[in-house]
Jmol script that loads the backbone (N, CA, C; Angstrom):
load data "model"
ATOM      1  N   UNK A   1       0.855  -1.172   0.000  1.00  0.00           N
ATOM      2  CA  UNK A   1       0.000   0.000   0.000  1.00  0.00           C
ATOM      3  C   UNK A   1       0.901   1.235   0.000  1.00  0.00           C
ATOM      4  N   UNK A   2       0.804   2.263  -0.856  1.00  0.00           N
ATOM      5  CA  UNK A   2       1.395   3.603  -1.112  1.00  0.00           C
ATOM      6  C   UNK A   2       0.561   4.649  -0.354  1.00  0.00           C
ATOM      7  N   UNK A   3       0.990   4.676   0.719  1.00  0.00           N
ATOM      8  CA  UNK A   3       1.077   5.915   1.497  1.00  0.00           C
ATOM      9  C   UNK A   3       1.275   7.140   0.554  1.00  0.00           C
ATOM     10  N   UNK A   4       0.959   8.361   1.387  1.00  0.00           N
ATOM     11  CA  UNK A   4       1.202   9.407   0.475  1.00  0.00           C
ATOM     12  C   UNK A   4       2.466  10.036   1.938  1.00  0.00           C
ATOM     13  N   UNK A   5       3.356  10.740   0.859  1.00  0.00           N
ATOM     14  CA  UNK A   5       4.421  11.271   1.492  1.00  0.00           C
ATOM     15  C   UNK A   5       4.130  12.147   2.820  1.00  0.00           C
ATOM     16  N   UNK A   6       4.717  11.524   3.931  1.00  0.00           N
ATOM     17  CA  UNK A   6       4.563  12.742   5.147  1.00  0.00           C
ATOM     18  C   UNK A   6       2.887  12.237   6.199  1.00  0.00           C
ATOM     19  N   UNK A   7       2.320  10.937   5.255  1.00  0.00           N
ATOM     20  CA  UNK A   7       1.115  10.604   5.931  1.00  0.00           C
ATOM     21  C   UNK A   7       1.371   9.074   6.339  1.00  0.00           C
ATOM     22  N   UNK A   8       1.442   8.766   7.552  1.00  0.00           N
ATOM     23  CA  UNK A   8       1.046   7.687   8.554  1.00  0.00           C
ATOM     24  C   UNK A   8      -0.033   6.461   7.444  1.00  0.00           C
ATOM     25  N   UNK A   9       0.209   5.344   7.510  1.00  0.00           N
ATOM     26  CA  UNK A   9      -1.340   4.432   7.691  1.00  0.00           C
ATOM     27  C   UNK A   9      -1.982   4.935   9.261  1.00  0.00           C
ATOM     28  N   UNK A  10      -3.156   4.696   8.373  1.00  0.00           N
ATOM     29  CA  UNK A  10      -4.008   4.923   9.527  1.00  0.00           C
ATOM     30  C   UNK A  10      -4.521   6.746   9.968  1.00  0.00           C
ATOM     31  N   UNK A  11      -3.816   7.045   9.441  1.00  0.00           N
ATOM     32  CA  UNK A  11      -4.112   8.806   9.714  1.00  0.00           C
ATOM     33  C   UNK A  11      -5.177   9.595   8.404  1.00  0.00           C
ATOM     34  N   UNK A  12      -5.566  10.057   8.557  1.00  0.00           N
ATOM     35  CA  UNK A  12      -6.818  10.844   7.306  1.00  0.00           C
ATOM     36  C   UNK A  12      -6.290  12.587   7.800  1.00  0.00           C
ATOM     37  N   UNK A  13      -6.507  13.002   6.741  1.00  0.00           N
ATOM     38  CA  UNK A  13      -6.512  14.569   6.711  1.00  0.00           C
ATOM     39  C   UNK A  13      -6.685  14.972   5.420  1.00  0.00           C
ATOM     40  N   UNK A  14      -7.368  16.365   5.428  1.00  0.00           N
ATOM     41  CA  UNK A  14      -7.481  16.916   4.446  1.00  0.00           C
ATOM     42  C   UNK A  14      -6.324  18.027   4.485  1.00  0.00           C
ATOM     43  N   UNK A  15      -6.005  18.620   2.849  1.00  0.00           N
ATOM     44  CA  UNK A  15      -5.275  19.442   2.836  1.00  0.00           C
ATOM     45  C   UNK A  15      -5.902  20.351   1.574  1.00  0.00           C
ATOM     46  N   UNK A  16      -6.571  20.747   1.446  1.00  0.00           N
ATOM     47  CA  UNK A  16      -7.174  21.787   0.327  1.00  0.00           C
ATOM     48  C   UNK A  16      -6.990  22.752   1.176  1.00  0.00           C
ATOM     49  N   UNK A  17      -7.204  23.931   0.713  1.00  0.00           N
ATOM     50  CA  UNK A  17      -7.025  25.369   1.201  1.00  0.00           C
ATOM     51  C   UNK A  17      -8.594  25.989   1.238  1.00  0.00           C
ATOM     52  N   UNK A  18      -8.622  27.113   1.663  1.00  0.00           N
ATOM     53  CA  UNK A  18      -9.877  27.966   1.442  1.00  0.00           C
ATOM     54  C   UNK A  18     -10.107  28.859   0.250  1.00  0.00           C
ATOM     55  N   UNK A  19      -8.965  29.410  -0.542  1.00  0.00           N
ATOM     56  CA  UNK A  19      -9.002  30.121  -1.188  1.00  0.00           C
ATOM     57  C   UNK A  19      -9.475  29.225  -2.313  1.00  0.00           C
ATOM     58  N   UNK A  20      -8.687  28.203  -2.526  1.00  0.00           N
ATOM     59  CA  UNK A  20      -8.710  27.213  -3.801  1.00  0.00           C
ATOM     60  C   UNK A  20     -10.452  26.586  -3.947  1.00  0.00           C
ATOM     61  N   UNK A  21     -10.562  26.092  -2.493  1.00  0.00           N
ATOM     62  CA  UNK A  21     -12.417  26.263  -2.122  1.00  0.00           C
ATOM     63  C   UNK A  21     -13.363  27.423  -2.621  1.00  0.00           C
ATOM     64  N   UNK A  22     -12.715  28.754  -2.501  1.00  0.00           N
ATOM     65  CA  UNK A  22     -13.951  29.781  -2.923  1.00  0.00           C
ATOM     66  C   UNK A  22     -13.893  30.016  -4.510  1.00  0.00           C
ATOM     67  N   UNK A  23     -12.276  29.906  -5.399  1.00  0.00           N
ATOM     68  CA  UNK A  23     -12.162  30.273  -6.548  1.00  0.00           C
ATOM     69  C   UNK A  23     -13.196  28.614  -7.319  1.00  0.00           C
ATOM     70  N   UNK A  24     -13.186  27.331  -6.784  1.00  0.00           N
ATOM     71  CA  UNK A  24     -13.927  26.943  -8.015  1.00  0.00           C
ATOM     72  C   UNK A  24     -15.420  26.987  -7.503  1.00  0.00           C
ATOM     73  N   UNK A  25     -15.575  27.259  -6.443  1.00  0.00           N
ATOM     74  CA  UNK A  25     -17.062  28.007  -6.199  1.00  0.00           C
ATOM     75  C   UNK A  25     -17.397  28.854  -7.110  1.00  0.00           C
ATOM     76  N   UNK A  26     -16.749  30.335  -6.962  1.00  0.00           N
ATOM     77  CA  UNK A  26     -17.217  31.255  -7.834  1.00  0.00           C
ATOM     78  C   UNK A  26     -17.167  30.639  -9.256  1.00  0.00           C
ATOM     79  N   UNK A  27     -15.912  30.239  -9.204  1.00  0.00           N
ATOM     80  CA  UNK A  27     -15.661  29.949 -11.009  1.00  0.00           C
ATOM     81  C   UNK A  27     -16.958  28.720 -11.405  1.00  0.00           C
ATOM     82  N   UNK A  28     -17.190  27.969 -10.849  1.00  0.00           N
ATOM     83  CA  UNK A  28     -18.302  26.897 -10.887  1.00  0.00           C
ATOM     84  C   UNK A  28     -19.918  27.597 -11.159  1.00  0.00           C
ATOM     85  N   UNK A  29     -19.954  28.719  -9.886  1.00  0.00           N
ATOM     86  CA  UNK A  29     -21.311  29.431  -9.939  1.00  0.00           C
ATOM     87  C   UNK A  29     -21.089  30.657 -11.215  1.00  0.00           C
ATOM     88  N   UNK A  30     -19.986  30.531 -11.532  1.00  0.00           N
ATOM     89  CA  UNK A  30     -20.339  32.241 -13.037  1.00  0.00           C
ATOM     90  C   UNK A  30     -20.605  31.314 -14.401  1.00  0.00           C
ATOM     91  N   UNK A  31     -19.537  30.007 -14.134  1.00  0.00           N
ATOM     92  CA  UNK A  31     -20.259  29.406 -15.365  1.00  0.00           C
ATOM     93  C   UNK A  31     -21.534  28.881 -15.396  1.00  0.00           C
ATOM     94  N   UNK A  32     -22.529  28.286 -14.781  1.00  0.00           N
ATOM     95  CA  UNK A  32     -23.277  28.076 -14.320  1.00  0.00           C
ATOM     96  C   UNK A  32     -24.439  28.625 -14.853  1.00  0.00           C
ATOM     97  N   UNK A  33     -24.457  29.872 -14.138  1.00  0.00           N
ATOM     98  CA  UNK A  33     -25.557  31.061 -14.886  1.00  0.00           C
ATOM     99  C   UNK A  33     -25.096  31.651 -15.921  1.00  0.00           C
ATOM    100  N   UNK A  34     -23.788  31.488 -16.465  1.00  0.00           N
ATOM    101  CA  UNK A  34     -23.552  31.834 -18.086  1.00  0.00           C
ATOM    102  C   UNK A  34     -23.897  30.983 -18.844  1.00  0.00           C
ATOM    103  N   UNK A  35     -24.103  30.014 -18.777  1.00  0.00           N
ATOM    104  CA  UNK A  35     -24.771  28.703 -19.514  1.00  0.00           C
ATOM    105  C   UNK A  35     -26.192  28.456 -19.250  1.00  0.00           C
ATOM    106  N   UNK A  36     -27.111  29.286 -18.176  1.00  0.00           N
ATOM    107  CA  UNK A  36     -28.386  28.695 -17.717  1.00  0.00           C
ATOM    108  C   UNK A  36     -28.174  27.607 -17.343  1.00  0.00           C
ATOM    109  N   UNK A  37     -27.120  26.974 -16.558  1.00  0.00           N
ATOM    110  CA  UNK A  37     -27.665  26.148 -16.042  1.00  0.00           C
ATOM    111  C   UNK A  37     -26.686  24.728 -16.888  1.00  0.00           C
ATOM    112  N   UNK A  38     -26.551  24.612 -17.949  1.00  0.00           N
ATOM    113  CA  UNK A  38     -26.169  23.394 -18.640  1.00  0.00           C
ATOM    114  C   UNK A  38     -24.723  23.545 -18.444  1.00  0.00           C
ATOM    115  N   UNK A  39     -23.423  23.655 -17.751  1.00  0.00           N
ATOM    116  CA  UNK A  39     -22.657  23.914 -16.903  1.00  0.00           C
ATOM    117  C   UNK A  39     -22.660  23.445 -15.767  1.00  0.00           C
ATOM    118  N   UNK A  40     -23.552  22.937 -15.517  1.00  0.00           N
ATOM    119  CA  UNK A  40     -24.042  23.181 -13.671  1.00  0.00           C
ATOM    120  C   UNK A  40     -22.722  20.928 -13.173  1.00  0.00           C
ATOM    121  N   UNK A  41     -23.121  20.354 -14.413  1.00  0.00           N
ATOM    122  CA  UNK A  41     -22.148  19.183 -13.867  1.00  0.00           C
ATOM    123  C   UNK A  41     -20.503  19.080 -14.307  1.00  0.00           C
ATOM    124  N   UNK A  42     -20.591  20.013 -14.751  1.00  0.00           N
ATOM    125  CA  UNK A  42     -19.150  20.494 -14.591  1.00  0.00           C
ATOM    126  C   UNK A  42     -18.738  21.262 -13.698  1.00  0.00           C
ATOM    127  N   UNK A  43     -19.410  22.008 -13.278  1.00  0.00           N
ATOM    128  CA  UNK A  43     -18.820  22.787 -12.058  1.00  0.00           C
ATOM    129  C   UNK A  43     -18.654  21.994 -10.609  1.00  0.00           C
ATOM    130  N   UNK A  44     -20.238  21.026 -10.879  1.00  0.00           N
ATOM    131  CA  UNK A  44     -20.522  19.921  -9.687  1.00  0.00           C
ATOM    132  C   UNK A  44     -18.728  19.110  -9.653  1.00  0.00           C
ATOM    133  N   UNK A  45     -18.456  18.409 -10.949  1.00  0.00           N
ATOM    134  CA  UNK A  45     -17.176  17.833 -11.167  1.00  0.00           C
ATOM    135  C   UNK A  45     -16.028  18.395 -10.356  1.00  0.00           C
ATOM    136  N   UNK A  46     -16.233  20.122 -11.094  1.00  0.00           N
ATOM    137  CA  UNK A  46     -14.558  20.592 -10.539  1.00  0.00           C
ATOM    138  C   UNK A  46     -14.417  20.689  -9.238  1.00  0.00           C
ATOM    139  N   UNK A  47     -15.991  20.374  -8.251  1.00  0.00           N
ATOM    140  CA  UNK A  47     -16.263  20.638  -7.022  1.00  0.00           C
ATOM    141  C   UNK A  47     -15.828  19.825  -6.261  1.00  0.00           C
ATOM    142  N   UNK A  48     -16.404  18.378  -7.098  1.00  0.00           N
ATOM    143  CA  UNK A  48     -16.190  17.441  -6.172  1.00  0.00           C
ATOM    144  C   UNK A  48     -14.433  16.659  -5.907  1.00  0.00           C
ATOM    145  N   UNK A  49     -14.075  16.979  -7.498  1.00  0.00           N
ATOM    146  CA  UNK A  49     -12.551  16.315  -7.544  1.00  0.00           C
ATOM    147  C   UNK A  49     -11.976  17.159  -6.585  1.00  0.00           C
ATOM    148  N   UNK A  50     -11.798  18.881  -6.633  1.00  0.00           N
ATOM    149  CA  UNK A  50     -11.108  19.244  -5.872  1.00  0.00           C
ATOM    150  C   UNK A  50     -11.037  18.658  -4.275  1.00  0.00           C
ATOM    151  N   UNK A  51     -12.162  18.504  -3.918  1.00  0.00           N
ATOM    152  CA  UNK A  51     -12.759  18.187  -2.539  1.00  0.00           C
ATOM    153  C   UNK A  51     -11.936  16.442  -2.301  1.00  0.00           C
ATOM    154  N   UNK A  52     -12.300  15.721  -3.083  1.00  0.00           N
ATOM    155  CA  UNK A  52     -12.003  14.515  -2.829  1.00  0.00           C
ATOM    156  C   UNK A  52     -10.210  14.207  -3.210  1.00  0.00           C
ATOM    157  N   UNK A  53     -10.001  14.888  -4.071  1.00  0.00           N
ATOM    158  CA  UNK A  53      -8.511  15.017  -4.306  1.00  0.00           C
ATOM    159  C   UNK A  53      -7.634  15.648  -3.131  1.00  0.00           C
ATOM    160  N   UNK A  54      -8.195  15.950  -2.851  1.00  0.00           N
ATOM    161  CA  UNK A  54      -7.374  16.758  -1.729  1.00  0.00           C
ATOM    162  C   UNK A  54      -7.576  15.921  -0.184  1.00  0.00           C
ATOM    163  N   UNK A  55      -8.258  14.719  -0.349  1.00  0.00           N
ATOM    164  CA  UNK A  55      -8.412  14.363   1.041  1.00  0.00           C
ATOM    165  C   UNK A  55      -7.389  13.045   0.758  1.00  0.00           C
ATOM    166  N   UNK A  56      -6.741  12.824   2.257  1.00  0.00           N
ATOM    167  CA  UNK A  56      -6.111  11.402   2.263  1.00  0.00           C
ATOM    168  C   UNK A  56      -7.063  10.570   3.737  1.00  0.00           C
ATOM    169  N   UNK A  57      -6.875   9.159   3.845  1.00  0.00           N
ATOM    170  CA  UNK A  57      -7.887   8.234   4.182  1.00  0.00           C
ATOM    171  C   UNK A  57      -6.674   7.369   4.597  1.00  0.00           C
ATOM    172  N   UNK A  58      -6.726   7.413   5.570  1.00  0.00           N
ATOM    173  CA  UNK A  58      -5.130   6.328   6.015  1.00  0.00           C
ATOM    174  C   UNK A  58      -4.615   6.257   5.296  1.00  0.00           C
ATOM    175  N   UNK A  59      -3.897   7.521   5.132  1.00  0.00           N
ATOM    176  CA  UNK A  59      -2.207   7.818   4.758  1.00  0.00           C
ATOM    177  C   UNK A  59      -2.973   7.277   3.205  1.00  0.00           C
ATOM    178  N   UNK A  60      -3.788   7.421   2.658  1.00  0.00           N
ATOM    179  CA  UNK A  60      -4.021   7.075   0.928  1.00  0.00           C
ATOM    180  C   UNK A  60      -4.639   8.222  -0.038  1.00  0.00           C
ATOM    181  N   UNK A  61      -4.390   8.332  -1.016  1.00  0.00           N
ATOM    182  CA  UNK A  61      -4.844  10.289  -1.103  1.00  0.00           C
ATOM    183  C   UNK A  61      -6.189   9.314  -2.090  1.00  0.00           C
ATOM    184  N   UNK A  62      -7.102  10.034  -1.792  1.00  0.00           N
ATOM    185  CA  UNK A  62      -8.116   9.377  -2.485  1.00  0.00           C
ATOM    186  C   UNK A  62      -8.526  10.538  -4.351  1.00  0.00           C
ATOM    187  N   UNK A  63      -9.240   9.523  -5.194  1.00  0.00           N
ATOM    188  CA  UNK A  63      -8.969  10.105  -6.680  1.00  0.00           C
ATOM    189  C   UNK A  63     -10.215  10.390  -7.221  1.00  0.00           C
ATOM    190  N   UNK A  64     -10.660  10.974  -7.726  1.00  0.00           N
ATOM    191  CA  UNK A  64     -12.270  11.213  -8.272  1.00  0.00           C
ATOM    192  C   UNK A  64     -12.066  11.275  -9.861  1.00  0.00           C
ATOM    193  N   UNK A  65     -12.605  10.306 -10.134  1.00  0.00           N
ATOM    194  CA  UNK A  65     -11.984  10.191 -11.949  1.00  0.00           C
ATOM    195  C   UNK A  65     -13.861  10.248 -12.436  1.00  0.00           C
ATOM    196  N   UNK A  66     -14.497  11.102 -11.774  1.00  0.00           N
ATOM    197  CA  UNK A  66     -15.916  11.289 -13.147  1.00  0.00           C
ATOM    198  C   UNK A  66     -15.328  12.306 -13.634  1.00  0.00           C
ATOM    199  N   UNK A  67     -16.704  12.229 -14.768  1.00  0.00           N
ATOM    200  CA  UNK A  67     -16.373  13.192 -15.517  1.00  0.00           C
ATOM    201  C   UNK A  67     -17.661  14.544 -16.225  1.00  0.00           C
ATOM    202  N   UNK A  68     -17.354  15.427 -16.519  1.00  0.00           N
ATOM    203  CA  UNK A  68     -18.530  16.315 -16.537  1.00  0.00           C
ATOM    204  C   UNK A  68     -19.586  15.611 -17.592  1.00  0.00           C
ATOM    205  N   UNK A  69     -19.117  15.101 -18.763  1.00  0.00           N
ATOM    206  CA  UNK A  69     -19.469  14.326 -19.811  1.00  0.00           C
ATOM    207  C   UNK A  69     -20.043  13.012 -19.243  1.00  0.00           C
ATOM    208  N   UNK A  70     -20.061  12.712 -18.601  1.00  0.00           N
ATOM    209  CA  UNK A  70     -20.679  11.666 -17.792  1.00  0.00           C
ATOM    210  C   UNK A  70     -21.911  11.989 -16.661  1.00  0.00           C
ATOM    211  N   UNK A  71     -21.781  13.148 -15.983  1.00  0.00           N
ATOM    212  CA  UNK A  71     -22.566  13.439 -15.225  1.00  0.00           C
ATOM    213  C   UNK A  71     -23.867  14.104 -16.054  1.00  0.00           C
ATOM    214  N   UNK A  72     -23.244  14.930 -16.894  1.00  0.00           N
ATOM    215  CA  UNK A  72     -24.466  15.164 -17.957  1.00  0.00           C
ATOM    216  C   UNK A  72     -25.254  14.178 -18.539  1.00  0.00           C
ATOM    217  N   UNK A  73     -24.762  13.073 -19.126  1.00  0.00           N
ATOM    218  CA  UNK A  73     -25.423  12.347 -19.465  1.00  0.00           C
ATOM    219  C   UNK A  73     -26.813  11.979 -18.664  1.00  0.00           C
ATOM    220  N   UNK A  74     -25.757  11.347 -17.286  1.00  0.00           N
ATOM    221  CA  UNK A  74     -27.501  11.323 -15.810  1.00  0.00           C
ATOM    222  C   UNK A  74     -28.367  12.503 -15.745  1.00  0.00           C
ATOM    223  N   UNK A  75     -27.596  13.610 -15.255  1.00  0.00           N
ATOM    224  CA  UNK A  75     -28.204  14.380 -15.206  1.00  0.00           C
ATOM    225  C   UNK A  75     -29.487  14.643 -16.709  1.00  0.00           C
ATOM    226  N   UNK A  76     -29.130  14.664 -17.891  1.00  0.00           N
ATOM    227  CA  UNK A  76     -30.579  14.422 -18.429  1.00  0.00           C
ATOM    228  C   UNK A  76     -31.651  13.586 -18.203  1.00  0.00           C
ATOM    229  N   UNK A  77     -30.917  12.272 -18.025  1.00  0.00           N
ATOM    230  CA  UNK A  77     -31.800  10.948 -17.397  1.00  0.00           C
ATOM    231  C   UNK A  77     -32.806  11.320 -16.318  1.00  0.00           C
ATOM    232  N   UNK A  78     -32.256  11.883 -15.459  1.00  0.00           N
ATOM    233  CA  UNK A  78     -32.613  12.727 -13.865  1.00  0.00           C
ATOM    234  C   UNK A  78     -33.551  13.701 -13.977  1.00  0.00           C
ATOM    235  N   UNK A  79     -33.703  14.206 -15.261  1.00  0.00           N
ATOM    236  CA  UNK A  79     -34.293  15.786 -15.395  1.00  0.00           C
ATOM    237  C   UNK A  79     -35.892  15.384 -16.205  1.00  0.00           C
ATOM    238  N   UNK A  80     -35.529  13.732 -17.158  1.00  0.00           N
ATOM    239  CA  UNK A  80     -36.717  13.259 -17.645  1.00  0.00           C
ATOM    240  C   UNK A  80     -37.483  12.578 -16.558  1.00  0.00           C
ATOM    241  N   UNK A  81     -36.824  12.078 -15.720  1.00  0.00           N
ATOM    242  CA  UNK A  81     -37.611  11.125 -14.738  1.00  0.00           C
ATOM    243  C   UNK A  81     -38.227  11.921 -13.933  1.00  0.00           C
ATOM    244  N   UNK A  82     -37.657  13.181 -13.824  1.00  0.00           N
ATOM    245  CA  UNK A  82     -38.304  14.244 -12.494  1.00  0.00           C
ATOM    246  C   UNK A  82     -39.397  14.743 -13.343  1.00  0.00           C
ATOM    247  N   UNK A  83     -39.871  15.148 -14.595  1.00  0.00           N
ATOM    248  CA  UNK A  83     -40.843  15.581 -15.529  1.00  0.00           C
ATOM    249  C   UNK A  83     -41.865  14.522 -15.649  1.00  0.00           C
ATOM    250  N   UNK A  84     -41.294  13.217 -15.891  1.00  0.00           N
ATOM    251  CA  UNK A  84     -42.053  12.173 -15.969  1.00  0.00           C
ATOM    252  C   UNK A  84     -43.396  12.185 -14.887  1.00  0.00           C
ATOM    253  N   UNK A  85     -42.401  11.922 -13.685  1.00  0.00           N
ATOM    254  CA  UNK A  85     -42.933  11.482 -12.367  1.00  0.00           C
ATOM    255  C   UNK A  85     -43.664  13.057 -11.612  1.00  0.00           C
ATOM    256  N   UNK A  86     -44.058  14.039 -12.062  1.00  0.00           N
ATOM    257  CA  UNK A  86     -44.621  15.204 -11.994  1.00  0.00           C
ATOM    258  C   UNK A  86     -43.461  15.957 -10.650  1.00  0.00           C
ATOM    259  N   UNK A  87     -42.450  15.197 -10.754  1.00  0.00           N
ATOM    260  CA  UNK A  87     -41.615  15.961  -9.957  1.00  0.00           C
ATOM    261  C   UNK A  87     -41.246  15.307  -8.512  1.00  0.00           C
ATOM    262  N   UNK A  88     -41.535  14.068  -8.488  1.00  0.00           N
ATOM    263  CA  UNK A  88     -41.658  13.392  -7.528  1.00  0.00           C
ATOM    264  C   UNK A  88     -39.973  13.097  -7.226  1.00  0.00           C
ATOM    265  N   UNK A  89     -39.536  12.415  -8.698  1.00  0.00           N
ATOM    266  CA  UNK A  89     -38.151  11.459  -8.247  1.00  0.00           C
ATOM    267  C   UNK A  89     -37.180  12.910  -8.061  1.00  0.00           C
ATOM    268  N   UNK A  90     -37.557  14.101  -8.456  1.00  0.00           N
ATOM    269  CA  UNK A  90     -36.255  14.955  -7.371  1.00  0.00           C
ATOM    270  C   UNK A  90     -36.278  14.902  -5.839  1.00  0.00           C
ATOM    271  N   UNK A  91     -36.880  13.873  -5.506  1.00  0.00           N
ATOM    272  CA  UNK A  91     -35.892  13.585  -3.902  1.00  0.00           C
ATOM    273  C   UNK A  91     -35.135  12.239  -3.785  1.00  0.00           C
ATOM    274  N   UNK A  92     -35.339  11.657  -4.835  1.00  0.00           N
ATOM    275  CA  UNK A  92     -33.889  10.530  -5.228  1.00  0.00           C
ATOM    276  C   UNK A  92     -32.997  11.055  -6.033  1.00  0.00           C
ATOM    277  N   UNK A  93     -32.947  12.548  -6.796  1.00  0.00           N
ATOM    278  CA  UNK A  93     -31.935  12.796  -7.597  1.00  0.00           C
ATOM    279  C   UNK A  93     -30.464  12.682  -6.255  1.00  0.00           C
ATOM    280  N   UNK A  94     -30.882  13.557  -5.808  1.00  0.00           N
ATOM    281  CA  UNK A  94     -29.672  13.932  -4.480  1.00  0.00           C
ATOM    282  C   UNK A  94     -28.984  12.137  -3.871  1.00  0.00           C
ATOM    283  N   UNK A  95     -29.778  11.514  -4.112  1.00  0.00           N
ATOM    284  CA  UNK A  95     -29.366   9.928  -3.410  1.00  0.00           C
ATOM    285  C   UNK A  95     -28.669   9.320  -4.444  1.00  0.00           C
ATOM    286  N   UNK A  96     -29.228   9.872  -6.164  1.00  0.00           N
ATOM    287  CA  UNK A  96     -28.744   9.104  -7.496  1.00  0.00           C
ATOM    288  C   UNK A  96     -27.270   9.611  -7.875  1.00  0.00           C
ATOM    289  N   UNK A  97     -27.336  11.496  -7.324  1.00  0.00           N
ATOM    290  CA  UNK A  97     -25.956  12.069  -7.377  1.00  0.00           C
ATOM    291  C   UNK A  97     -24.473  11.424  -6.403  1.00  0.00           C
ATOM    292  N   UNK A  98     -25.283  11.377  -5.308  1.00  0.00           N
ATOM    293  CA  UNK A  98     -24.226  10.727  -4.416  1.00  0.00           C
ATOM    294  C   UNK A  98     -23.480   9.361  -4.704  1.00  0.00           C
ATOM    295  N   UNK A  99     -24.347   8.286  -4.923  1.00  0.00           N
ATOM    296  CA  UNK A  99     -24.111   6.767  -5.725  1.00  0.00           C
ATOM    297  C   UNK A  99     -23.405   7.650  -6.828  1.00  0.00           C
ATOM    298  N   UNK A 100     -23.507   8.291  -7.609  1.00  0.00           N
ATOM    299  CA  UNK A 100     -22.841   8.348  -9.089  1.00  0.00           C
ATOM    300  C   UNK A 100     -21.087   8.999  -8.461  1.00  0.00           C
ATOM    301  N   UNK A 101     -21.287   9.838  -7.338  1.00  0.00           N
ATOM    302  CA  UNK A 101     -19.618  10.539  -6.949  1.00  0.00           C
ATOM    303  C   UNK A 101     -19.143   9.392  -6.192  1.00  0.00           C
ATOM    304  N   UNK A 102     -20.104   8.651  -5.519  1.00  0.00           N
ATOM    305  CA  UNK A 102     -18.801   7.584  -4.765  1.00  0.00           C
ATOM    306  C   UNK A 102     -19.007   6.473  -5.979  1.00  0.00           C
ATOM    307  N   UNK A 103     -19.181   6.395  -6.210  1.00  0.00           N
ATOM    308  CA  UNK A 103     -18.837   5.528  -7.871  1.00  0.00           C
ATOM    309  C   UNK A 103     -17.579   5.651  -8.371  1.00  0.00           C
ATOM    310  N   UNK A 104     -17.471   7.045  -8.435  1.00  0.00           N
ATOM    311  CA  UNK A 104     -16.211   7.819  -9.571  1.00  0.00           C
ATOM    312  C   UNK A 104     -15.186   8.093  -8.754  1.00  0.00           C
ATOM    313  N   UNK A 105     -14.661   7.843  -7.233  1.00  0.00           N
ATOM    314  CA  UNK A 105     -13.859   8.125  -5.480  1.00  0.00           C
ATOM    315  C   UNK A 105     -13.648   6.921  -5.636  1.00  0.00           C
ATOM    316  N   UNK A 106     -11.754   6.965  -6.174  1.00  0.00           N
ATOM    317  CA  UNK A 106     -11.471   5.530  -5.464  1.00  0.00           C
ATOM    318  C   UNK A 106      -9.797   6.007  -4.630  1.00  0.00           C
ATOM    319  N   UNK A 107      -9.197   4.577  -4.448  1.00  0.00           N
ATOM    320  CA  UNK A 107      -7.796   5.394  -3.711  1.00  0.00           C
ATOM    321  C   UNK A 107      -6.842   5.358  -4.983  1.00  0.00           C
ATOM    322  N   UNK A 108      -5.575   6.202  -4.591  1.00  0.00           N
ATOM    323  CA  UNK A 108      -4.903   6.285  -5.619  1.00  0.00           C
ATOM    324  C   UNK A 108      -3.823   4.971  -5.945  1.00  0.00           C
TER     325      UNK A 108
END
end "model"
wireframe off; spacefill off
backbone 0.3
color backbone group
């Protein structure tokens, strides 16, 4: 097992910053509403890799390999089923998003 440099087995920590946190926020939320919206799983993407890239899990840096092109895809799937169902299945989208990011979270 490959430890990451300077980290213990057995130890977890994150190391992202705050600043690096607010720039793909903003940068996530301007594309977002410059696109209406069709942007919105790419920004989700740059959100989540940063977040999960940056964490280690006993001494293992963990990897988020989705992709925006992939999340779009569901996300249409997600957007017919919520129209379908008069709006019902948007309270499994949030349960369908989560299964789809720890899907794409593995260790490095």
């Amino acid at each position: 097992m490959n430890n990451v440099k300077g980290y213990e087995q057995g130890e977890s920590h994150f190391d992202g910053g705050l600043f690096q946190l607010i720039g793909w926020t903003l940068l996530g939320g301007i594309v977002t509403i410059c696109t209406l919206g069709i942007a919105y799983p790419w920004a989700l993407c740059r959100i989540y890799g940063w977040r999960i890239n940056h964490t280690i899990i006993d001494g293992r840096r963990l990897r988020f390999t989705g992709s925006a092109v992939g999340l779009f895809g569901q996300w249409i799937k997600w957007l017919l089923l919520c129209i379908i169902t008069l709006g019902i299945y948007v309270f499994w989208v949030q349960i369908a998003l989560e299964k789809w990011r720890v899907k794409h979270t593995h260790f490095e």
